[in-house]
N, C-alpha and C positions, 0 to 999 in steps of 0.2 A: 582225693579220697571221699566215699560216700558214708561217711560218719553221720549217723543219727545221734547228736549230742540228747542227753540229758541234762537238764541243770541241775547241780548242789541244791541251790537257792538263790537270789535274789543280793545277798546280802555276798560280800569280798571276805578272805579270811583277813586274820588281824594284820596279815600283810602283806595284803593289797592284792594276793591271789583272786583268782577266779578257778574255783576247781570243777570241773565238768564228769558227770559218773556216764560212763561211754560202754553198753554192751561190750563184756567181755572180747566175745567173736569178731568183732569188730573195730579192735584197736585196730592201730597203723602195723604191725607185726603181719595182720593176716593180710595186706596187701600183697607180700611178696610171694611169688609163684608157686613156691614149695610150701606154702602154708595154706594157702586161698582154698578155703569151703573146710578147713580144719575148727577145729575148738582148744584151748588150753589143754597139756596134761595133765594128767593126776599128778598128785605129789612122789616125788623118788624116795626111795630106802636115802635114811640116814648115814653118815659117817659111824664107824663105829667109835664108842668114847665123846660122841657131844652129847650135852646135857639135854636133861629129858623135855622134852617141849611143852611150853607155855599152854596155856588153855587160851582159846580164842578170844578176841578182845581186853589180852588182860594190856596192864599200863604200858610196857614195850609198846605198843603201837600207837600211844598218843605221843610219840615225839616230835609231831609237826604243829606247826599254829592251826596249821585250819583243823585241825581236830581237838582244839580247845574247848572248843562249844559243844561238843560231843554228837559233831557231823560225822557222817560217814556214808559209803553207799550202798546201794542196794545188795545182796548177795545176785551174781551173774554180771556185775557190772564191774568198771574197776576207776580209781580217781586219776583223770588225768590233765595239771597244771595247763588252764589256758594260755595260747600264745598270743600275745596280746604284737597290734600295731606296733607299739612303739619296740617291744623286741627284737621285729621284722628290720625293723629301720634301722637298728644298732649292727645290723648284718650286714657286712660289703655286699653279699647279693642272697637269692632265693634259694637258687643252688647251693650255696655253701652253708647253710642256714642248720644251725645242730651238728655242723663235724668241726672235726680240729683239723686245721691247714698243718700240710706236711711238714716236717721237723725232724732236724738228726733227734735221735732220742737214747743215744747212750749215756748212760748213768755218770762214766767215770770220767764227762766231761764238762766243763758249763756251754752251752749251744745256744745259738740268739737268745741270749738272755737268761736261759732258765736254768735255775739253781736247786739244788735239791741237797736234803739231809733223810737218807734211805737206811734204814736195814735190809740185808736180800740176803737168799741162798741160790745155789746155781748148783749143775753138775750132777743133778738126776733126775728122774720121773716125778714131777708132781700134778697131783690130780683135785689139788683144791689146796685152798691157804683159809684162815680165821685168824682173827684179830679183834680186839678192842680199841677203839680208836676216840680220846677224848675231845672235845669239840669247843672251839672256841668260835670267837668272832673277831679275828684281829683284823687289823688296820689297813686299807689296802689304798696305795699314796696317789694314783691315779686310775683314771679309765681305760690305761691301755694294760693293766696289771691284775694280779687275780694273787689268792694262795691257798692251798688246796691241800687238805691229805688225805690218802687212799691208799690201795691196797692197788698191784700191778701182777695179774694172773699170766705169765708171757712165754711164747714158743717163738720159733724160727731163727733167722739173723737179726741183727739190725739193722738190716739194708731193707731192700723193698718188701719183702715178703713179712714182713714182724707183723704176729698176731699178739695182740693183749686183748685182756677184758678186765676193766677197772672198776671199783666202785669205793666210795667215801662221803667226802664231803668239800666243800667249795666255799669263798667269797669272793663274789666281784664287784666293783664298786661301782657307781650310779654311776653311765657314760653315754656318750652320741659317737656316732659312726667310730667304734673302736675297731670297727675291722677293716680299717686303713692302715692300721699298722702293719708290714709283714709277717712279724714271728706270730701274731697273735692266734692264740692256741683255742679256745671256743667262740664261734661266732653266738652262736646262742645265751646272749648275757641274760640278766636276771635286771640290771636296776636298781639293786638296793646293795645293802650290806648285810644284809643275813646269813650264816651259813647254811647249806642246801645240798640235802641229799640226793645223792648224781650215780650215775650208770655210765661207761661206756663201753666202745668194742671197735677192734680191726680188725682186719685180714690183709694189712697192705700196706702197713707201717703209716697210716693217717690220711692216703692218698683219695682212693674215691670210695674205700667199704665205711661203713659203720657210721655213728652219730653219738649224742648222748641223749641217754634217759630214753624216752619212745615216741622220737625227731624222726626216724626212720623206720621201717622195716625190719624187725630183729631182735630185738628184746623183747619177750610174751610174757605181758605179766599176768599173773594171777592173782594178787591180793587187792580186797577192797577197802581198804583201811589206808594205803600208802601212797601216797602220791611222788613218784620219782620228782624231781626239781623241786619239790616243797621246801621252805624252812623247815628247820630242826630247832626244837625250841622244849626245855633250856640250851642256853648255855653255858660254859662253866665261866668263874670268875674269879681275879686274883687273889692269892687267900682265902677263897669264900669256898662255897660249892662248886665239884666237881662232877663232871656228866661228858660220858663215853655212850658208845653205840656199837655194840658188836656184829660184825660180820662174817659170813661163812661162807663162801664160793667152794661150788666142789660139782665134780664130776660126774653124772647117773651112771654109775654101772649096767647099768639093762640097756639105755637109748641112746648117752652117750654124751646127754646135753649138756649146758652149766648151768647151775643151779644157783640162784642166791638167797638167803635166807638174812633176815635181822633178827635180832637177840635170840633170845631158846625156842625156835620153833614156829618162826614167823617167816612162813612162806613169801619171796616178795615176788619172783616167778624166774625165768631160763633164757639163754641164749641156745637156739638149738645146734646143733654141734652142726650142721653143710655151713654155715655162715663160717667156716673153718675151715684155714688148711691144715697149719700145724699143730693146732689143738684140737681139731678131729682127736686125734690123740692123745695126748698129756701137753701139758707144759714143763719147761727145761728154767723157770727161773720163776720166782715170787718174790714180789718188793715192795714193803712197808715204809710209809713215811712220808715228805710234803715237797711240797716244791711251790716255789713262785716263781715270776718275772718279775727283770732287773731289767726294763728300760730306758735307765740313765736319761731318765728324759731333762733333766735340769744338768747333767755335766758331772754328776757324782750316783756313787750309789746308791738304791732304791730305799726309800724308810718301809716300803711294805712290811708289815709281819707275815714271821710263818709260825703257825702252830700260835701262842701265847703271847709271842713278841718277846717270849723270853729266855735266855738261854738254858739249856739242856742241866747245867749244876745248879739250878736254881732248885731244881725237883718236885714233887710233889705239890700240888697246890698252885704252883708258880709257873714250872716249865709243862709242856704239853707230852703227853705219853700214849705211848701205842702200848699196851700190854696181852699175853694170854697169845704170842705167837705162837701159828701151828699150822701143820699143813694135813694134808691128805695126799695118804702114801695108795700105792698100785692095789691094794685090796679093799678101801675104803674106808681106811683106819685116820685118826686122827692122831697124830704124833707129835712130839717136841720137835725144833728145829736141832741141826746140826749143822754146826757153823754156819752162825749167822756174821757175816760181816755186815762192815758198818762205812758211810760212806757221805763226808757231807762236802761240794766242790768248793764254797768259802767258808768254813770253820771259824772264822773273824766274823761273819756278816750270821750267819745259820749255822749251827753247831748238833753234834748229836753224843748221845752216851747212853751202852746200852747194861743190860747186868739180867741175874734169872734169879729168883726166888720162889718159896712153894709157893705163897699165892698168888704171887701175877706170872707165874713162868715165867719164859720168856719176855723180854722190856728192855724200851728204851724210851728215853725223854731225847728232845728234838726239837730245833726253833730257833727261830731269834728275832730282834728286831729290824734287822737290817742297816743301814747305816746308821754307824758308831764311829766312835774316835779309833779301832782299830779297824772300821771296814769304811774306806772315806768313797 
């Protein structure tokens, strides 16, 4: 790519990024054929029933480190997370470098390793999902392991054709050549333990479309404020302060695209609907909630945390929660879920429990520590 970097500055964010403000036009998005000599588009019509949007630059957009100092980039530019050498080198190769290597990816089993505690609905037309998603920094027991929670936008089967578009957040832990391992689900590690707000997308169930964050061609962002792969900073702490980050993925009615949006009204930019087969159209399922890797590298199971590290009855303060579930139904409404099941494949090791009240709607706490005296 012929990227005319700008620099931030001189100076790393407090961890240890290097954020580059990169002419809009000119991300990695407009490299691909259907895009090339294009520009960003305007913002789409809203859901109807989400809350009325933030005024520009309000607090919602300082929830990264490097916007501590009260950086930010130019308007026509946008922030995007340098890939640093040693990145490169955490990657089994070039090519593989930002996608996740292929994987069964049905929920309602544990598959090389990965474990997961979900809320999801299935069984009709949805055109966008939102969620609150609270954010910790738990523990991850080696470098071939990660734990992660997000939001899973999904059409097709689960065979080769599965289209999803994801977004949340992540930790992976400081490691060298993790992508020796087979199952291992991003080559694209980070280094550190911080958790880090993430992007992704298929068309192929993980085989050769998509990447994360804008590794590839495909995700067009539009905000200058955000930097995909950044830390998210705060985070929450036991008993102490608690700190979520709301998401909204939804549909353009007019063009057709995906849209993502953080808290009330913070554009962060689109995946545009050709990078689609099945979600040209709608999605057939939405899935809230975490997952890690389990591999048994010592002969028992994984201490990684998911969510808090803490289990799901602990509650409030303690256990980690997704709340304010909702989708986007075929007119561009925002709706309560209907039946949401619930779904965690070791309940001993990761646990979930969900319940609605007026003000968090929809909710459920989710997590565990992973090996315990009942998950050996």
């Amino acid at each position: 790519s012929n990227l005319s970097f700008s620099f931030l500055s001189d100076q790393q964010s407090p961890d240890g990024d290097v954020i580059d403000c990169v002419p809009s036009h000119q991300q990695p998005a407009f490299d691909h054929p259907q895009l090339k000599g294009q520009k960003p588009l305007d913002p789409p019509e809203r859901p109807e029933g989400h809350s009325p949007a933030s005024t520009a630059g309000s607090a919602e957009e300082n929830f990264q480190a490097w916007r501590l100092s009260g950086e930010s980039c130019p308007e026509g530019t946008i922030p995007i997370r340098r890939t640093s050498e040693e990145d490169m080198v955490r990657a089994s190769s070039f090519r593989s470098f930002g996608k996740k290597l292929k994987r069964h990816v049905r929920r309602d089993t544990n598959s090389n390793g990965h474990e997961h505690a979900v809320g999801y609905v299935s069984g009709d037309q949805y055109y966008g999902a939102k969620a609150s998603i609270n954010v910790w920094a738990p523990s991850v027991a080696n470098q071939y392991e990660f734990s992660l929670s997000q939001m899973w936008v999904i059409s097709g089967s689960f065979g080769d054709d599965l289209n999803t578009i994801e977004a949340g957040w992540q930790v992976r832990t400081s490691s060298f050549n993790t992508e020796l391992a087979c199952w291992q689900v991003s080559p694209e590690l980070y280094g550190d333990n911080y958790p880090r707000f993430f992007t992704y997308w298929t068309t192929d169930a993980y085989q050769a479309t998509g990447c994360y964050n804008l590794l590839c061609s495909g995700f067009v962002q539009t905000n200058n404020r955000i930097a995909i792969g950044a830390a998210i900073s705060p985070t929450s702490s036991y008993t102490g302060g608690q700190f979520d980050i709301s998401l909204l993925i939804w549909k353009d009615p007019k063009h057709g695209n995906w849209w993502l949006e953080f808290g009330s009204g913070v554009l962060v930019g689109y995946w545009p609907s050709f990078l689609f087969t099945h979600l040209r159209e709608h999605a057939t399922m939405v899935q809230f909630g975490g997952e890690t890797v389990n591999s048994r590298a010592s002969g028992f199971h994984t201490a990684t945390q998911m969510g808090s590290g803490h289990f799901a009855g602990e509650g409030f303060g303690k256990a980690s929660y997704f709340r304010n579930l909702q989708v986007v139904d075929w007119d561009n409404n925002l709706i309560p879920l209907s039946n949401l099941k619930l779904l965690a494949d070791h309940p001993n090791c990761y646990d979930i429990q969900g319940g609605i009240n007026r003000v968090w709607g929809d909710y459920f706490y989710y997590g565990g520590p992973g090996r315990n005296i009942r998950c050996p």
